[in-house]
DOTORRO-565388 format. One record per residue (C-alpha): residue number from 0; residue in three letters; x, y, z. Coordinates in nm, 3 decimals. Layout:
<rs>
R   nr  rest     east    north       up
R  NUM   ALA        X        Y        Z
...
</rs>
This chain:
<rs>
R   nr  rest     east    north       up
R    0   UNK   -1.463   -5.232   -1.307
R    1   UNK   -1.203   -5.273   -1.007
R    2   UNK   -0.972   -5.090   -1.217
R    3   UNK   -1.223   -4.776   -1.302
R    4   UNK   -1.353   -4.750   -0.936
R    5   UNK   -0.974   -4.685   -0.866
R    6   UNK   -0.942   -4.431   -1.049
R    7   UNK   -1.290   -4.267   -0.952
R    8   UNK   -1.173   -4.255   -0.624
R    9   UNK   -0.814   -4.131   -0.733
R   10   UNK   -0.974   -3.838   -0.892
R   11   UNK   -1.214   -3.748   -0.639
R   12   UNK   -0.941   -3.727   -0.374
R   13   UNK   -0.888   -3.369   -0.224
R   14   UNK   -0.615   -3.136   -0.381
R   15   UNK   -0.411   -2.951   -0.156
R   16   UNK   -0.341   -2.577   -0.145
R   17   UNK    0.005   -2.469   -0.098
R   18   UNK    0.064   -2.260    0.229
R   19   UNK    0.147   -1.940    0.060
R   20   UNK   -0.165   -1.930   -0.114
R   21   UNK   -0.367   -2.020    0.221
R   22   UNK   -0.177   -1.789    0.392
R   23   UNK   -0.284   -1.514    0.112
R   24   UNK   -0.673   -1.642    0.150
R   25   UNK   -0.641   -1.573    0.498
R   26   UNK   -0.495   -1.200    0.398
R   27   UNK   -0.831   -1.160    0.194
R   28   UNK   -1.045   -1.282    0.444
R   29   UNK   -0.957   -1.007    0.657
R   30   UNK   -0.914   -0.715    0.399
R   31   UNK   -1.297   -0.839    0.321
R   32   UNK   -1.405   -0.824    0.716
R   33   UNK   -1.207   -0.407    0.708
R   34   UNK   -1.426   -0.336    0.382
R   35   UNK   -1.694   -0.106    0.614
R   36   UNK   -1.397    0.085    0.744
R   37   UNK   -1.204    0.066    0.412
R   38   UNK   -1.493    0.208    0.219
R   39   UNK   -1.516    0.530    0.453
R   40   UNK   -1.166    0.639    0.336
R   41   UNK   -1.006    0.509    0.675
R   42   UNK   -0.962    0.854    0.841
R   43   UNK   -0.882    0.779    1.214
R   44   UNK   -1.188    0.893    1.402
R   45   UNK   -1.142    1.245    1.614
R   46   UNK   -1.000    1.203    1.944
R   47   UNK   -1.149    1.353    2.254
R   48   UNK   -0.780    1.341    2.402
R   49   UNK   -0.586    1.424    2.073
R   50   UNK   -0.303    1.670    2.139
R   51   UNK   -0.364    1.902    1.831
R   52   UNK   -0.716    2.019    1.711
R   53   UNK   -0.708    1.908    1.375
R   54   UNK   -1.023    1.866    1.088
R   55   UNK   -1.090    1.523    1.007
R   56   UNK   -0.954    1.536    0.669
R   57   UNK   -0.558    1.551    0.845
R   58   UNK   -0.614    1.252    1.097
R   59   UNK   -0.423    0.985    0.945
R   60   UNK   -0.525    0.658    0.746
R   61   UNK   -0.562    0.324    0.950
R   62   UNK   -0.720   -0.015    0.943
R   63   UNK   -0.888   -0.045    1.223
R   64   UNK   -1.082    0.263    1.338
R   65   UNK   -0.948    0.249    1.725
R   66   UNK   -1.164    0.527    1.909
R   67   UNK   -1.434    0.479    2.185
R   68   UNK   -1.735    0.589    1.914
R   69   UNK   -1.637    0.297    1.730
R   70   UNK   -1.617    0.019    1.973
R   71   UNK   -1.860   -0.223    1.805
R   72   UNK   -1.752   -0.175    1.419
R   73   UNK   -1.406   -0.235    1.522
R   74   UNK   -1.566   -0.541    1.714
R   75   UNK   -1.721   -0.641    1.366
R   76   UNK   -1.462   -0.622    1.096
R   77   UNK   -1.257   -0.838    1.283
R   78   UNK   -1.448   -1.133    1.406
R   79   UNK   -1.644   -1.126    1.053
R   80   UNK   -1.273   -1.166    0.877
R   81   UNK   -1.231   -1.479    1.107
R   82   UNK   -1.528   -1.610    1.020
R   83   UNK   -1.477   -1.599    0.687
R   84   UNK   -1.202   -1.716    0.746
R   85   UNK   -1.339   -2.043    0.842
R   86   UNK   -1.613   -1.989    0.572
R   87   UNK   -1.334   -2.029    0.292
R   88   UNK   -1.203   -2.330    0.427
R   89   UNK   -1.504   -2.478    0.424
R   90   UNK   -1.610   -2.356    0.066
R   91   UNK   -1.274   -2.511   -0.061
R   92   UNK   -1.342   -2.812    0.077
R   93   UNK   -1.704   -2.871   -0.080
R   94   UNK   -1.490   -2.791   -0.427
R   95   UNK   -1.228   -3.063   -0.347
R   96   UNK   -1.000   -2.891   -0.201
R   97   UNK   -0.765   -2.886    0.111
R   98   UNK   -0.688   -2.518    0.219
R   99   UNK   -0.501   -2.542    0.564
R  100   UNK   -0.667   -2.409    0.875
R  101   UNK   -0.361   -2.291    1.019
R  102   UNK   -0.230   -2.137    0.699
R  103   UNK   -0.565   -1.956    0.659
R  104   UNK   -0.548   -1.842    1.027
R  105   UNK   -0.213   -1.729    1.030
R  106   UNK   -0.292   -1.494    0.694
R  107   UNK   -0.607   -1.379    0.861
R  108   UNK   -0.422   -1.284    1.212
R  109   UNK   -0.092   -1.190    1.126
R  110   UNK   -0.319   -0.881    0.910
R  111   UNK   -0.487   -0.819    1.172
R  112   UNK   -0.249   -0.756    1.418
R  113   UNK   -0.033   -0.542    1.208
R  114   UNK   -0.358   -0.322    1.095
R  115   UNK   -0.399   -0.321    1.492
R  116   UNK   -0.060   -0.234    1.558
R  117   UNK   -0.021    0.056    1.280
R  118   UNK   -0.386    0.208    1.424
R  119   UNK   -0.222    0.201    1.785
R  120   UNK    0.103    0.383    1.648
R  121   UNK   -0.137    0.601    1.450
R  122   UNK   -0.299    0.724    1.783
R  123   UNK   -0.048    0.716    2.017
R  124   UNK    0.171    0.943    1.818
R  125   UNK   -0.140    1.214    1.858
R  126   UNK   -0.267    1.176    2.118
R  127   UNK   -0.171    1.384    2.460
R  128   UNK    0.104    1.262    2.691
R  129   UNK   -0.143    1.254    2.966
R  130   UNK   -0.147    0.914    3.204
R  131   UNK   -0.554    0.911    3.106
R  132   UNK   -0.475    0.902    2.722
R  133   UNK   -0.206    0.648    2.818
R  134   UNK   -0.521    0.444    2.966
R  135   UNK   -0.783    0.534    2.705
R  136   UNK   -0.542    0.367    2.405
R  137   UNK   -0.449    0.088    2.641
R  138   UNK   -0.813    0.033    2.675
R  139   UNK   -0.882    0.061    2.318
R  140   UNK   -0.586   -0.174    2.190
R  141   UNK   -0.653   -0.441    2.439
R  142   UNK   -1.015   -0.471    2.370
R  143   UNK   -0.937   -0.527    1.968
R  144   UNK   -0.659   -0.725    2.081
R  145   UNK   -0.969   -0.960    2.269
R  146   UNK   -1.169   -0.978    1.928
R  147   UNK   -0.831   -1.088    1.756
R  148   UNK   -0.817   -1.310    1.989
R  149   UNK   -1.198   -1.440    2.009
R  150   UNK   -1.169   -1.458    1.612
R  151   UNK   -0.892   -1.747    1.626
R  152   UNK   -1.164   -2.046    1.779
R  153   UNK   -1.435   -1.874    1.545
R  154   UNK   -1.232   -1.940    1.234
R  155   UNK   -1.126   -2.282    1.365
R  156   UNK   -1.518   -2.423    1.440
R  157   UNK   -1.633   -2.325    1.151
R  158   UNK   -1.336   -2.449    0.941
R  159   UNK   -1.321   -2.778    1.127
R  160   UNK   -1.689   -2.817    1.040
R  161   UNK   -1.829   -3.019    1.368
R  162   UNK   -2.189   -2.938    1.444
R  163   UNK   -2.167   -2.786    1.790
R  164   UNK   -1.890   -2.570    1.768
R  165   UNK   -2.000   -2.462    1.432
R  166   UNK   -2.321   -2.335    1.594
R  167   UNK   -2.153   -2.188    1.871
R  168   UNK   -1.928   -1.943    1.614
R  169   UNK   -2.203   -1.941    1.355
R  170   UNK   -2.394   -1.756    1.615
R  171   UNK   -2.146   -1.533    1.747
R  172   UNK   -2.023   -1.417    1.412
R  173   UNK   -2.365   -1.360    1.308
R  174   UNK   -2.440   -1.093    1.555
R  175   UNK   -2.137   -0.934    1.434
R  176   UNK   -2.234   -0.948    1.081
R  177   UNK   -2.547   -0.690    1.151
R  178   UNK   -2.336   -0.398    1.244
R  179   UNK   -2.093   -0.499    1.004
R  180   UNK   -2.363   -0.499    0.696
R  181   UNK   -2.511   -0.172    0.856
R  182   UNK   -2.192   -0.009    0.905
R  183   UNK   -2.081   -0.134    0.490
R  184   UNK   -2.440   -0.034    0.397
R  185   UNK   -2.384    0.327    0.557
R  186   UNK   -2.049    0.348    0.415
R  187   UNK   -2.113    0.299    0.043
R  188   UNK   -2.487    0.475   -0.004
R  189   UNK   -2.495    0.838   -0.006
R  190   UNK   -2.685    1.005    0.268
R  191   UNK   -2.896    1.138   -0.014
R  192   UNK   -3.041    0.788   -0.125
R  193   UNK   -3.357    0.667    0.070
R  194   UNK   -3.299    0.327    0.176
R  195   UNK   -3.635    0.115    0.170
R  196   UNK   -3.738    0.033    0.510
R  197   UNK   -3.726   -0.366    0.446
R  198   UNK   -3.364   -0.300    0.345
R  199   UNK   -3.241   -0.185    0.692
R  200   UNK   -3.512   -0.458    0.831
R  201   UNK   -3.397   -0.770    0.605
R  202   UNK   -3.013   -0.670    0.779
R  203   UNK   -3.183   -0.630    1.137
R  204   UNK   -3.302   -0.976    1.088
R  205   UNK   -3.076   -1.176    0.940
R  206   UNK   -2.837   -1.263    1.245
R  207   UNK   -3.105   -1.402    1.428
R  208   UNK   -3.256   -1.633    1.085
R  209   UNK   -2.874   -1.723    1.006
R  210   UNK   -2.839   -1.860    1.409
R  211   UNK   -3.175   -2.035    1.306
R  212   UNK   -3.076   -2.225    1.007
R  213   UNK   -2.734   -2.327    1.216
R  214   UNK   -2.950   -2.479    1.525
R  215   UNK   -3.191   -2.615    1.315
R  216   UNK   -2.875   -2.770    1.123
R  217   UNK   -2.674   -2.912    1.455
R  218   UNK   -3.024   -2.992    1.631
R  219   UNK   -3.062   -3.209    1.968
R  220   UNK   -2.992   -3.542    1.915
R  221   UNK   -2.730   -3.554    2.148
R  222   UNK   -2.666   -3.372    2.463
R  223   UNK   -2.363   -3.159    2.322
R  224   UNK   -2.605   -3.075    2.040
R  225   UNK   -2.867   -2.993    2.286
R  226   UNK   -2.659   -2.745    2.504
R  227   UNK   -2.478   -2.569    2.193
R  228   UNK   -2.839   -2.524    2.034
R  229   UNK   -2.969   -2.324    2.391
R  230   UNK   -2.643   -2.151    2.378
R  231   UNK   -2.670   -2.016    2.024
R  232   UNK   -3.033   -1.916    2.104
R  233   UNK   -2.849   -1.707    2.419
R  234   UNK   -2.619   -1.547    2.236
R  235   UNK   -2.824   -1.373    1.966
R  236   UNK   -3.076   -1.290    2.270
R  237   UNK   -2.773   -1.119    2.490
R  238   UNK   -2.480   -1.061    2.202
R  239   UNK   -2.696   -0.693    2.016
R  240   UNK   -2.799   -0.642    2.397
R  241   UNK   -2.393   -0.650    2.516
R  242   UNK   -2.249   -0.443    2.167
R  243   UNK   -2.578   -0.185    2.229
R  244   UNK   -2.506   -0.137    2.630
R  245   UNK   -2.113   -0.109    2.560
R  246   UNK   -2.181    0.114    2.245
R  247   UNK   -2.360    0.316    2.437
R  248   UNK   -2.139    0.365    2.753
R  249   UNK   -1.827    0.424    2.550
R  250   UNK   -1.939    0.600    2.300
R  251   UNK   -2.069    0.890    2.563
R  252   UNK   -1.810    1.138    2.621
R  253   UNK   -1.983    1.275    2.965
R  254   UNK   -1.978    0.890    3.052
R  255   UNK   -1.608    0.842    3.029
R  256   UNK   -1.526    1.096    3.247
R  257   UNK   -1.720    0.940    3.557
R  258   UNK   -1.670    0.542    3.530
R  259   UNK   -1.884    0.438    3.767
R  260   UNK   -2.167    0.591    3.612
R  261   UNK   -2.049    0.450    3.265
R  262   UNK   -2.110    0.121    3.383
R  263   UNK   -2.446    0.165    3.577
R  264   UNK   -2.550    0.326    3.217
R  265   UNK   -2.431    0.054    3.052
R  266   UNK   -2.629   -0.219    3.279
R  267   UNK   -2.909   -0.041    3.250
R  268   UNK   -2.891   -0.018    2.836
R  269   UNK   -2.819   -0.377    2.845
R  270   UNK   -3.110   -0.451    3.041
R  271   UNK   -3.308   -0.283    2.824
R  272   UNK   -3.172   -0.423    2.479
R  273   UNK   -3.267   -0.763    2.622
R  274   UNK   -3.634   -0.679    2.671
R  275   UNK   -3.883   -0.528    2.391
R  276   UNK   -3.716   -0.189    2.379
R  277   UNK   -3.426   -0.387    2.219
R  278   UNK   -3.599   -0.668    2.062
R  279   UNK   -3.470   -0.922    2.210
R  280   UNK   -3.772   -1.159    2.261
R  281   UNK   -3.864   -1.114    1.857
R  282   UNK   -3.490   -1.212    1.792
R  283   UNK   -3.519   -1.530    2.020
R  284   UNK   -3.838   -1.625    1.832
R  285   UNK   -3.735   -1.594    1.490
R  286   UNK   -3.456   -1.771    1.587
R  287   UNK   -3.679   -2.093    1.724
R  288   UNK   -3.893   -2.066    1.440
R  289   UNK   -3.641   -2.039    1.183
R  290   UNK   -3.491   -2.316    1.340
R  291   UNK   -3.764   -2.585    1.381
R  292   UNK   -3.851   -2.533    1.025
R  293   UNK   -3.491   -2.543    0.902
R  294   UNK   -3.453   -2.870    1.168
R  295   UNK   -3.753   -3.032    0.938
R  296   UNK   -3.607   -2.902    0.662
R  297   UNK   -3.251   -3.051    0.689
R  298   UNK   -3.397   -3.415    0.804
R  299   UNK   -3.651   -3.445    0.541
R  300   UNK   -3.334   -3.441    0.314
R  301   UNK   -3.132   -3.660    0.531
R  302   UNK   -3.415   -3.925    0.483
R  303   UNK   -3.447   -3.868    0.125
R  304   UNK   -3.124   -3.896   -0.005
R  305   UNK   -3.091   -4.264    0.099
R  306   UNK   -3.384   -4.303   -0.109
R  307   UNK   -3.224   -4.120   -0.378
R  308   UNK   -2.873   -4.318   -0.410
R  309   UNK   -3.026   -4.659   -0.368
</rs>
C-alpha cells in the first residue's frame, strides 16, 4: 500500500513546460488580446497630423492601432493579452502542469513591445516633422508603453494565484475586457446584421458580474481580503468612468488643440460616467450582489467537500 501511494503521488506530481514553449504561450496570449484590431485588417487609423492625405486603404498595417480615436482599444488588447497571460498559467496548472510565469511573461511582452515599436515606426515615418506631431506620437507611445507596463503585475497576480492580488487584476482586466469584446464584436459582424439588444447588454455587464464572482471568491476574512474586495468594487465603479472621460477628451479633435479645455471636458465626462448617466451605481450593485451570492456560493462548497472526502 506504501509502495502504491508512492507512486500515486509520483504520478500526480506537476510536469514542467520547457521555456520555449512558455515563451511561445506567452506569444499567443498576446496575438489573442490584438484579435479586435487584427480582425479589422490592421490599417493604421488616419492621422489628423499625417504629412500626406492618403485614403485609408494606403495607411500601413500595424499591431497596435496608435492614434488618439483609439486610446481605449489600444488600452484593451494589451492588458487583456496579460491577463491571459496569467489565465494560461493558471489553466496549466489545474491540468498538472508547470508553465513558467516568467517564460509566459517574457513571450507576452517581448510581442508586445515589438508590435508597439513597429506601430511607432509606422507613424512616425508619416507623420509631419512638426514639434506638435513629435509630441502627439510621444504621447501616444508612452501611454501604450504604461499599459505594457500595467499588464506585467496583471499577468503575475493572476498567475501566482493569491486571493487578493488576483482580485485586484481580475478586476482591472475585466473592465478592459468590455471594450475589448465590443470592439471584437464590431470587428467581425457586418454592419448589416442586427445585433439583439441582450447581446450588446450581456457584454455591458459582464465586467462588473466577473469582478463579482472574484470578490465573492477572495471575500473578507482577513483584512488584506477586506481592502482588495472594496478596491475591486472601486475599480469597476471608476475604471469605464476613466476609459469613457479619456476616450472622450482624446478622441475630440477640437479638444486637442486647446488642452486645458481637453481636460476640464474630460473631468466633467468622468464625473458623469460615475453617476447614472454612466451607470456606475448599477455596475457597483451587480457587482455586490453578484458577489454575496457567489461568496455563499463558494463557502457552501468549501464546507461540503470535507464532507465529501471523509
Amino acid at each position: 500500500m506504501t509502495t502504491q501511494g508512492t507512486a500515486d503521488v509520483q504520478t500526480a506530481e506537476p510536469r514542467p513546460v520547457t521555456a520555449v514553449a512558455a515563451i511561445a504561450w506567452g506569444i499567443l496570449c498576446a496575438l489573442v488580446g490584438l484579435l479586435p484590431w487584427i480582425a479589422t485588417g490592421m490599417r493604421l487609423p488616419l492621422q489628423n497630423l499625417w504629412a500626406t492625405d492618403a485614403p485609408p486603404s494606403e495607411m500601413p498595417r500595424v499591431l497596435i492601432p496608435l492614434s488618439n480615436y483609439f486610446v481605449s482599444l489600444t488600452s484593451a488588447v494589451i492588458i487583456v493579452g496579460a491577463a491571459l497571460g496569467g489565465l494560461a498559467v493558471v489553466i496549466a496548472r489545474l491540468k498538472g502542469r508547470v508553465l513558467g510565469a516568467g517564460h509566459v511573461l517574457a513571450g507576452v511582452v517581448g510581442l508586445q513591445v515589438c508590435a508597439l515599436a513597429h506601430a511607432v515606426w509606422a507613424v512616425k515615418d508619416g507623420l509631419d516633422t512638426s514639434t506638435r506631431a513629435q509630441v502627439y506620437l510621444g504621447g501616444l507611445a508612452g501611454g501604450a508603453a504604461l499599459m505594457i507596463v500595467i499588464g506585467v503585475p496583471i499577468l503575475l497576480a493572476i498567475a501566482r494565484g493569491h486571493a487578493a492580488p488576483v482580485t485586484l487584476a481580475v478586476a482591472a482586466s475585466s473592465v478592459a475586457l468590455g471594450s475589448w469584446l465590443l470592439a471584437l464584436m464590431s470587428a467581425v459582424i457586418p454592419i448589416s446584421v442586427q445585433v439583439p439588444l441582450i447581446v450588446w447588454r450581456t457584454i455591458e455587464w459582464l465586467p462588473p458580474i466577473i469582478t463579482g464572482i472574484a470578490v465573492g471568491w477572495c471575500g473578507w476574512r482577513t483584512v488584506k481580503r477586506t481592502a482588495a474586495s472594496v478596491l475591486a468594487v472601486v475599480i469597476i465603479w471608476v475604471g469605464p468612468a476613466l476609459v469613457t472621460a479619456v476616450q472622450y477628451g482624446l478622441g475630440s479633435r477640437i479638444y486637442l488643440q486647446f488642452p486645458r479645455e481637453l481636460v476640464d471636458a474630460s473631468k466633467q465626462m468622468f464625473r458623469m460616467a460615475l453617476g447614472t448617466t454612466g451607470q456606475g451605481p448599477q455596475r457597483i450593485a451587480i457587482t455586490v450582489v453578484v458577489a454575496i451570492l457567489s461568496w455563499f456560493i463558494f463557502r457552501a462548497r468549501s464546507q461540503a467537500s470535507p464532507a465529501s472526502n471523509p
